[in-house]
Residue, then its C-alpha position, 0 to 999 in steps of 0.5 A: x479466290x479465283x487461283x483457289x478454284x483454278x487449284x481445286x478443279x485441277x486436283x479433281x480432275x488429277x484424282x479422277x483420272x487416277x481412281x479410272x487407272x486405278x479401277x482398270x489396274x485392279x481388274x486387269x484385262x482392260x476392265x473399267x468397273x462402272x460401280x465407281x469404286x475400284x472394288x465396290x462392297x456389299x454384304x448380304x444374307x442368302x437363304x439356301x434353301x428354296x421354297x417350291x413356289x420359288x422354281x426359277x431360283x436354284x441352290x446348291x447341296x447346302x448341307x453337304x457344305x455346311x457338313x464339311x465345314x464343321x469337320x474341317x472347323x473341328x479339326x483345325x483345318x480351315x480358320x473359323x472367326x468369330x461373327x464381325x471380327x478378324x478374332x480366331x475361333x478358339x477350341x472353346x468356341x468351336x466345341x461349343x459352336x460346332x458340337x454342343x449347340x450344333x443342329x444341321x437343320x438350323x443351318x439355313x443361310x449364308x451371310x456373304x461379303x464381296x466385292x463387285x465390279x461391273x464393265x458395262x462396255x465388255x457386258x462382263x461382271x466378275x464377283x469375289x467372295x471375300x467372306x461368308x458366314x454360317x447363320x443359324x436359324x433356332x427358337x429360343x424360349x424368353x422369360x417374357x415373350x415366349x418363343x422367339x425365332x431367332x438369327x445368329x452368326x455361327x461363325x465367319x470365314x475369311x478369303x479376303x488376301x486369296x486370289x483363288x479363281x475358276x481358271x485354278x481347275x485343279x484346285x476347285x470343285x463345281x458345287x453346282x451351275x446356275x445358281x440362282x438367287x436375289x440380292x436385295x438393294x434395300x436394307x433397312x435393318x442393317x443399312x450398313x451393308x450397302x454403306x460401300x456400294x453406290x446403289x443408285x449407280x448400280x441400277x442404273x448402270x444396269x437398266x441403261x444397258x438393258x434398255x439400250x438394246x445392244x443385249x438380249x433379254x430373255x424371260x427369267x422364269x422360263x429361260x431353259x428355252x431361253x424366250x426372248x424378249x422384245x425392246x418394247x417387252x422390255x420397256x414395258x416390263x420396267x414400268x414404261x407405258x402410255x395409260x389413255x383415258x375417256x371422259x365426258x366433256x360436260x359442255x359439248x357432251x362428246x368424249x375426250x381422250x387423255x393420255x398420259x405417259x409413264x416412265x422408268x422409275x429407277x427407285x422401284x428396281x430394288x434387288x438384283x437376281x444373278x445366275x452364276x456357277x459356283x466352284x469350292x476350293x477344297x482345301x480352304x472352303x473358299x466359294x467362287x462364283x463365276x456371273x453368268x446372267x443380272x437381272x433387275x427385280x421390280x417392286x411397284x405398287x398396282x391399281x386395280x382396273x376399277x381403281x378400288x385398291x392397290x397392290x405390291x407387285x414384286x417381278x423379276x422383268x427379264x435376264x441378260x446374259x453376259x459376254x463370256x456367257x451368251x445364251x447362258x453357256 
């Protein structure tokens, strides 16, 4: 039993020095991805269209894209694959997708995969962009129910084999810089979007380096004139605090004081905010994001001072900017 343990301890150790050589080996350059897969996958949905009272998020000309992307699709340019699957567009489709049930106004998101990876030592987080797909947003009559907003995929792209980078200038096209945006880590209604990225691990690997003071956070909203924000600041803003509280002591009528400390909960970071310029590889519709800045998004409920009722707090606490982009440049 005992050689068992000796055997199983030995193959472990064997296989998790592999998959370190294998994280370095995938990113090159050193770089060791703290999200413990080689490449660590996540889909999720983009609105590209930003509501007024969302200044501090940015976007790109959404429907120049989307405008392209129909030309090139209808003339047989770019591949267009049905919404899930490697299953080619066919003229049908695309006739029916991108002319007769085609509206530019119903094009309002983009359903991204990629595949992540974040070296917490060089401060450096690289994206790829391994797919999106155009959503269309309509509403549609039924029977029963009446009108009902709808969400459907229009059709997906696919960059996975592609090693398209900003480096390749002659190829790519500045869609637009600091773009700004939320990833959410909760997914509820399609929880197998996160199935490939170890969400704990991420925010995590996050939080412990904002915390750990060896990188300047500054205010998100306000970050033209990048304000900075102190360590304490920072803890404060992720939730860690000391509450006192005043009570009368029945027996000897004086007051006694009680405090009470609060830490981080990492549970109540439940998205990350990204400032990134994006690039287009005009030839194939490719997106490359080059990262520029991470952020976590906070969501904690907040009692009332006079402990009536409760609300949800949703905040964007700070922004750390990257090593290949210090100061946002």
């Amino acid at each position: 039993m005992r050689k068992l343990i000796y055997i199983f301890i030995i193959t472990n150790l064997i296989f998790l020095s592999s998959c370190k050589n294998k994280r370095t080996e995938e990113c090159g350059d050193g770089f060791v991805n703290n999200f413990i897969a080689p490449k660590s996958c996540i889909t999720y949905a983009q609105e590209m269209y930003i509501p007024e009272e969302y200044f501090f998020f940015k976007s790109i000309d959404y429907a120049k894209l989307v405008t392209t992307l129909q030309e090139k699709t209808m003339r047989g340019e770019i591949t267009a694959y049905l919404p899930f699957s490697d299953i080619v567009c066919n003229k049908e489709d695309i006739q029916t997708k991108f002319k007769d049930e085609f509206s530019l106004n119903e094009q309002k998101s983009l359903l991204f995969e990629e595949e992540w990876a974040f070296d917490s030592a060089q401060f450096i987080m690289k994206k790829k962009v391994t797919s999106y797909s155009l959503i269309r947003e309509y509403t549609r009559k039924d029977e029963y129910r009446g009108e009902l907003s709808t969400k459907s995929i229009v059709a997906r792209y696919e960059f996975k084999d592609t090693s398209t980078s900003k480096t390749k200038k002659p190829k790519l096209t500045l869609l637009a810089k600091d773009v700004s945006y939320e990833v959410s880590l909760v997914n509820n209604e399609n929880p197998e979007f996160l199935e490939n990225i170890q969400v704990n691990q991420v925010v995590k690997t996050i939080i412990e380096k904002a915390i750990s003071g060896t990188v300047p956070c500054y205010s998100f909203n306000f970050r033209d004139s990048l304000q900075p924000r102190s360590h304490n600041e920072v803890l404060k803003s992720l939730g860690k605090e000391t509450n006192c509280y005043t009570t009368v002591n029945e027996e000897t009528g004086e007051l006694d004081s009680t405090c009470v400390d609060k830490d981080i909960d990492f549970k109540e970071i439940q998205g990350l905010a990204f400032i990134e310029d994006w690039y287009l590889n005009n030839a194939t519709m490719e997106i490359v994001k080059e990262v520029k800045g991470i952020a976590p998004i906070r969501q904690f409920y907040h009692t009332t001072d006079d402990n009536t009722q409760s609300e949800l707090i949703k905040t964007i606490p700070f922004v750390m900017y990257l090593k290949n982009h210090d100061k946002g440049k």
